[in-house]
Biotite code that builds the C-alpha atoms (Angstrom):
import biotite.structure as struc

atoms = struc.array([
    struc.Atom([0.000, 0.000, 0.000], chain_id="A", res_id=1, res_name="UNK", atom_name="CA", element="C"),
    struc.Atom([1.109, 3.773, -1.014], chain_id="A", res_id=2, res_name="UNK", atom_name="CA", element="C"),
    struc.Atom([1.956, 5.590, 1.996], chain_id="A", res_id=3, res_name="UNK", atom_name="CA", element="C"),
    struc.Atom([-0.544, 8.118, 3.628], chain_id="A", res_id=4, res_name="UNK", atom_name="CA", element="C"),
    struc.Atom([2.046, 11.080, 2.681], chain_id="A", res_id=5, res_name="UNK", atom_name="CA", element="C"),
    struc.Atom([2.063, 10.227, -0.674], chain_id="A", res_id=6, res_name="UNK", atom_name="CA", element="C"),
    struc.Atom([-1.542, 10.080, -1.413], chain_id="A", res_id=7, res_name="UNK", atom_name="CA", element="C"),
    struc.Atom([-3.349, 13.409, -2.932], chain_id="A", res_id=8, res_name="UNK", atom_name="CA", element="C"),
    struc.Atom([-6.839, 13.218, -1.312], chain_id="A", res_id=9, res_name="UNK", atom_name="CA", element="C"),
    struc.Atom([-8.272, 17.115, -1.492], chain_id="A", res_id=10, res_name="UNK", atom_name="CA", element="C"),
    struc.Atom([-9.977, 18.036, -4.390], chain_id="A", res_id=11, res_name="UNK", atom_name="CA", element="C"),
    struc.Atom([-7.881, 21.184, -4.627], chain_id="A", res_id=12, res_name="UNK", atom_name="CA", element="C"),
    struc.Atom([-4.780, 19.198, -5.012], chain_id="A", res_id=13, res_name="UNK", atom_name="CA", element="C"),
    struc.Atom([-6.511, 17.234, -8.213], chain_id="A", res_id=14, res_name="UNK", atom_name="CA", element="C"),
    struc.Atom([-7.725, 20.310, -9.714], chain_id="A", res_id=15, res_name="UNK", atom_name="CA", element="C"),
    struc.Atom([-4.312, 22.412, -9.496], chain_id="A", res_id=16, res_name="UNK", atom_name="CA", element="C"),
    struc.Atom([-2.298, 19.355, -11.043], chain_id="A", res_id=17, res_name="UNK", atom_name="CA", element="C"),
    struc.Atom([-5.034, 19.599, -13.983], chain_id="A", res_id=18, res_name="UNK", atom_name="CA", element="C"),
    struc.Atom([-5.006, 22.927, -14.638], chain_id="A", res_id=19, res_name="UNK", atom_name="CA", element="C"),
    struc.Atom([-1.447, 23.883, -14.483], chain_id="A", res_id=20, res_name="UNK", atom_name="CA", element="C"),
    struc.Atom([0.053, 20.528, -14.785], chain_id="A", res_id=21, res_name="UNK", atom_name="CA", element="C"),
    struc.Atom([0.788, 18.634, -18.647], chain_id="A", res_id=22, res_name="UNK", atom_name="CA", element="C"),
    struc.Atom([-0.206, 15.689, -19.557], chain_id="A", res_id=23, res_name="UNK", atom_name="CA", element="C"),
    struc.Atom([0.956, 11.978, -21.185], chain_id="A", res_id=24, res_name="UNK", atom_name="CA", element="C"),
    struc.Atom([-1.216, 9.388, -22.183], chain_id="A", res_id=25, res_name="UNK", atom_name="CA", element="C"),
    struc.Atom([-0.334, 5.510, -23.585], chain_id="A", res_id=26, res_name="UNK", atom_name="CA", element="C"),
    struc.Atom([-2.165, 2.609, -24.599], chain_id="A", res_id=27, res_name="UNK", atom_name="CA", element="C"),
    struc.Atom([-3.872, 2.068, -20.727], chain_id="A", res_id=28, res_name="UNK", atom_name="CA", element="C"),
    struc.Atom([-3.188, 4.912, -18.640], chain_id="A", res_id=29, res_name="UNK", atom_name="CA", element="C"),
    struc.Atom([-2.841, 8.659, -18.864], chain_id="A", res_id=30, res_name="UNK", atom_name="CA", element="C"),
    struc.Atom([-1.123, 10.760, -16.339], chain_id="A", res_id=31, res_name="UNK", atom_name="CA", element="C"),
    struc.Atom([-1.163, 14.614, -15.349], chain_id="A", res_id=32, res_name="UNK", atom_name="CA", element="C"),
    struc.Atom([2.650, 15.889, -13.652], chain_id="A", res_id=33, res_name="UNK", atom_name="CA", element="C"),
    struc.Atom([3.167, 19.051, -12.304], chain_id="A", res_id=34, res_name="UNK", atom_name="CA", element="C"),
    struc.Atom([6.481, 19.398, -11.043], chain_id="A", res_id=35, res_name="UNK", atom_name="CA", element="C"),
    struc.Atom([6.086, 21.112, -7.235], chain_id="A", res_id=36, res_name="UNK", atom_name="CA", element="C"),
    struc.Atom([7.035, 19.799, -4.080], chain_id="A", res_id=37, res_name="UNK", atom_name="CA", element="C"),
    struc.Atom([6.294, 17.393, -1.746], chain_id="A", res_id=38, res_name="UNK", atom_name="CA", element="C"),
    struc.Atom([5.736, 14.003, -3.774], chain_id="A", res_id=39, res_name="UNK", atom_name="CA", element="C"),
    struc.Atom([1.744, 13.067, -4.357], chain_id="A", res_id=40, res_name="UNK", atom_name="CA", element="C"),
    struc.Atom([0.236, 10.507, -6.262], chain_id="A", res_id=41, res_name="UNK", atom_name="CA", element="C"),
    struc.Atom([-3.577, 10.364, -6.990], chain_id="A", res_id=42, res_name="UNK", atom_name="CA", element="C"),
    struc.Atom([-5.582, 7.864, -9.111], chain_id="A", res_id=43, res_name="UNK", atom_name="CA", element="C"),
    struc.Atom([-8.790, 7.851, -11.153], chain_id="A", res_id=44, res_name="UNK", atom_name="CA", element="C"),
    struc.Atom([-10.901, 5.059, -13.226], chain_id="A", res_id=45, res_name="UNK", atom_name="CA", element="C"),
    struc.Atom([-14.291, 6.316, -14.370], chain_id="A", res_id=46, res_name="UNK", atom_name="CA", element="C"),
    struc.Atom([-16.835, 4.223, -14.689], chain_id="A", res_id=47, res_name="UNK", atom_name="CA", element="C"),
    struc.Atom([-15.964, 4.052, -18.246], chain_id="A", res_id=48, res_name="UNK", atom_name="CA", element="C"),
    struc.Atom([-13.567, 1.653, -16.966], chain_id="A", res_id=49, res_name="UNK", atom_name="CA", element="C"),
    struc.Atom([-16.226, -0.787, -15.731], chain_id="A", res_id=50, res_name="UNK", atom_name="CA", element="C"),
    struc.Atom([-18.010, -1.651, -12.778], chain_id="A", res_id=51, res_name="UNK", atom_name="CA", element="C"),
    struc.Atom([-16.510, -0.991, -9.093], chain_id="A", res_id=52, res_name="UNK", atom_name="CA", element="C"),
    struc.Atom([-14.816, -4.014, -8.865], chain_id="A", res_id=53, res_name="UNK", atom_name="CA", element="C"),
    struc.Atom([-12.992, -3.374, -12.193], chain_id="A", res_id=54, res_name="UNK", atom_name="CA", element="C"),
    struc.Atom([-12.130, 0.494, -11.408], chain_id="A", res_id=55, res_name="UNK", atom_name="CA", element="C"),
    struc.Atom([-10.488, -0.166, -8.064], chain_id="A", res_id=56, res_name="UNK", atom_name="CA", element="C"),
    struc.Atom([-8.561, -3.310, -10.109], chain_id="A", res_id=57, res_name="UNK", atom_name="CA", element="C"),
    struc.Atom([-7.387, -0.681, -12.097], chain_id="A", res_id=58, res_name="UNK", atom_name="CA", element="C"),
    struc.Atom([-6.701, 1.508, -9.378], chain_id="A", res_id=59, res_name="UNK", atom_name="CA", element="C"),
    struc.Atom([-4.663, -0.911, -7.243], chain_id="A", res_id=60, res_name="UNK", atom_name="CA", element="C"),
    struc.Atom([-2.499, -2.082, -10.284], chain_id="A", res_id=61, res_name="UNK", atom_name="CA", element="C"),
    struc.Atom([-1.295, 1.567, -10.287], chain_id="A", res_id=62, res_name="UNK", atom_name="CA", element="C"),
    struc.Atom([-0.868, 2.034, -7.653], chain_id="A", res_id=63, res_name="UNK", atom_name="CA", element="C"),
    struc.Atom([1.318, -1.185, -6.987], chain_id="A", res_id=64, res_name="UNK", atom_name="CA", element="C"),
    struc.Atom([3.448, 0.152, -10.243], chain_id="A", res_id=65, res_name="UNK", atom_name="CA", element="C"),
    struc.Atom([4.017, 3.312, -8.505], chain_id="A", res_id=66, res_name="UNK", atom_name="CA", element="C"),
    struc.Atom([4.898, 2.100, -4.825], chain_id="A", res_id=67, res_name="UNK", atom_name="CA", element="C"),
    struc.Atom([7.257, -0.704, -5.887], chain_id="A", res_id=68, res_name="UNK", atom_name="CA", element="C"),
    struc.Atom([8.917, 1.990, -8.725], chain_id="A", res_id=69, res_name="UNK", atom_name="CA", element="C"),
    struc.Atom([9.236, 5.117, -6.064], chain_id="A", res_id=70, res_name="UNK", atom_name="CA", element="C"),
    struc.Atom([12.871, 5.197, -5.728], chain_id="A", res_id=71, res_name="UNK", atom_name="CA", element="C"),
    struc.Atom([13.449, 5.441, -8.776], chain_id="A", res_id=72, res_name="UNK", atom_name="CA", element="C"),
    struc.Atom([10.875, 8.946, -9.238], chain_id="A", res_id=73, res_name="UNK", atom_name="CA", element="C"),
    struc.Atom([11.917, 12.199, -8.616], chain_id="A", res_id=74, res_name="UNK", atom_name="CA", element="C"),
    struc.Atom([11.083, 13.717, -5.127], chain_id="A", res_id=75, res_name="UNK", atom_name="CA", element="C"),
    struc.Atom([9.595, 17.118, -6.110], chain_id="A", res_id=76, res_name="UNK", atom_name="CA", element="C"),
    struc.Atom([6.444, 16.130, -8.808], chain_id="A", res_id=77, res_name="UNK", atom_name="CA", element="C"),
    struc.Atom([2.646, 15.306, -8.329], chain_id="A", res_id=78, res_name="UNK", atom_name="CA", element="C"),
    struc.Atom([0.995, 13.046, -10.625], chain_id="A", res_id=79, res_name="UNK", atom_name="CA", element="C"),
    struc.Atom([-2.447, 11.980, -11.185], chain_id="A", res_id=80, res_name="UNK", atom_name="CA", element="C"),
    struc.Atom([-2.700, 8.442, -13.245], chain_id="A", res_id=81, res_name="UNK", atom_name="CA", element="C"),
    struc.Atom([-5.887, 7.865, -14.751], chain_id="A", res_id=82, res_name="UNK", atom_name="CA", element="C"),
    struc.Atom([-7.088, 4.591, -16.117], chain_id="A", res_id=83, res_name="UNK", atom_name="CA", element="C"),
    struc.Atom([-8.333, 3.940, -19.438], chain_id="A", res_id=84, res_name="UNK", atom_name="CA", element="C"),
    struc.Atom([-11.549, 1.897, -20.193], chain_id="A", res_id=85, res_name="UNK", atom_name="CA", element="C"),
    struc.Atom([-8.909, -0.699, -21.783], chain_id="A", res_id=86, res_name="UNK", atom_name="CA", element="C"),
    struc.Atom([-7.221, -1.231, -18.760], chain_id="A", res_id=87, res_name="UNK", atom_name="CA", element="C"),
    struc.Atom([-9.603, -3.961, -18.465], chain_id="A", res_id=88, res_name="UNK", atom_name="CA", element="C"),
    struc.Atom([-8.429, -7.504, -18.074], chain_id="A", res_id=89, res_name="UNK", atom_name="CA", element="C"),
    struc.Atom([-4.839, -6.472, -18.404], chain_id="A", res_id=90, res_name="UNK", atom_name="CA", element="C"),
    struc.Atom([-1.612, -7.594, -16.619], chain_id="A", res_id=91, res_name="UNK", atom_name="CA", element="C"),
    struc.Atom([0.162, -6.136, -13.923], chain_id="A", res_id=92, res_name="UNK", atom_name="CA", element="C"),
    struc.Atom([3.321, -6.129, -16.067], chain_id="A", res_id=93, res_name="UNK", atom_name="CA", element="C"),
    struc.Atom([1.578, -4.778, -19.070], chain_id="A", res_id=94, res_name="UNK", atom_name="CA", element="C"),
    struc.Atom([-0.306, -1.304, -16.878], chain_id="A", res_id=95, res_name="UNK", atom_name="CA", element="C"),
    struc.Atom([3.658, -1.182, -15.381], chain_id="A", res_id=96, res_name="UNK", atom_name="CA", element="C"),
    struc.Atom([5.344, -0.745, -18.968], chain_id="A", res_id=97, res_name="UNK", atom_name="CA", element="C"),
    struc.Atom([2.935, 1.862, -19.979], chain_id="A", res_id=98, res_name="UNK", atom_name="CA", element="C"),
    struc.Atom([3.270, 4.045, -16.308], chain_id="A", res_id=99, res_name="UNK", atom_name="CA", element="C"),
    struc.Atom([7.067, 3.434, -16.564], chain_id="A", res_id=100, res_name="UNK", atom_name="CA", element="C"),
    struc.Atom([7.138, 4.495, -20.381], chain_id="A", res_id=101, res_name="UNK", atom_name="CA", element="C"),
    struc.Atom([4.873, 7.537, -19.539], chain_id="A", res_id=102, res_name="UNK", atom_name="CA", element="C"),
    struc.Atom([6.952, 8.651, -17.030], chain_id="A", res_id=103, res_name="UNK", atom_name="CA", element="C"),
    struc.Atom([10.583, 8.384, -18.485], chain_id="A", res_id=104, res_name="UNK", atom_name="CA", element="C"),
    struc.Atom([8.848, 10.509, -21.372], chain_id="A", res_id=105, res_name="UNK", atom_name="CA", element="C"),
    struc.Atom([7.552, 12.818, -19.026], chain_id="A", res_id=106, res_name="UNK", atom_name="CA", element="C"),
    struc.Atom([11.297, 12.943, -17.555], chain_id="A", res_id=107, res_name="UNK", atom_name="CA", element="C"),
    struc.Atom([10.087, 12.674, -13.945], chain_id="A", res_id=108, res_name="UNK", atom_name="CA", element="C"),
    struc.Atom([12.110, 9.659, -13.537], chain_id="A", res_id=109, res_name="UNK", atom_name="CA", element="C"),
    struc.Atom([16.042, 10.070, -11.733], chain_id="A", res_id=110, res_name="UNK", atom_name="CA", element="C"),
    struc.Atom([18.793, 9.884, -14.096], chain_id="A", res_id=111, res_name="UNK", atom_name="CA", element="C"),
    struc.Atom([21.528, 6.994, -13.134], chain_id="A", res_id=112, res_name="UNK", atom_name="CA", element="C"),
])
């Protein structure tokens, strides 16, 4: 589970990282980045995605991709992830090639 400090839960926090932040989109997931401090994470599956089970599937496997990948992001972005409705039925490794390629092309990931 993401850590309480890393979770964006006020709707103010969403809607600044919308309006001011860009985003990236791939085959199952788009995300929004704004590039401010501290380090928040927020997720979103409409109900385009399905039914509940199905959006907080969607939600978890993002989750997971961005709690076991966290040392490798930089410490001073927000990003929202948003599911796609064909997220559906996919693979954990599949939703974590598409986050990981999002965010190298974003560049919020560190340089080694």
């Amino acid at each position: 589970m993401l850590q309480r400090k890393f979770r964006l839960r006020q709707k103010s926090g969403f809607k600044a990282i919308f309006e001011i932040g860009k985003n990236y989109s791939a085959k199952n997931v788009a995300i929004y980045v704004l590039f401010k401090e501290p380090n928040r994470f927020g997720f979103i599956a409409s109900k385009k995605v399905g039914n509940a089970v199905q959006r907080n599937r969607a939600k978890r496997l993002m989750r997971e991709v961005i709690r076991l990948n966290l040392p490798e992001i930089r410490k001073d972005i927000q990003i929202i992830c948003i599911a796609r409705a064909r997220i559906k039925g996919v693979s954990y490794s599949e939703v974590e090639s598409n986050i990981m390629y999002i965010l190298k092309r974003a560049n919020t990931l560190i340089k080694r």
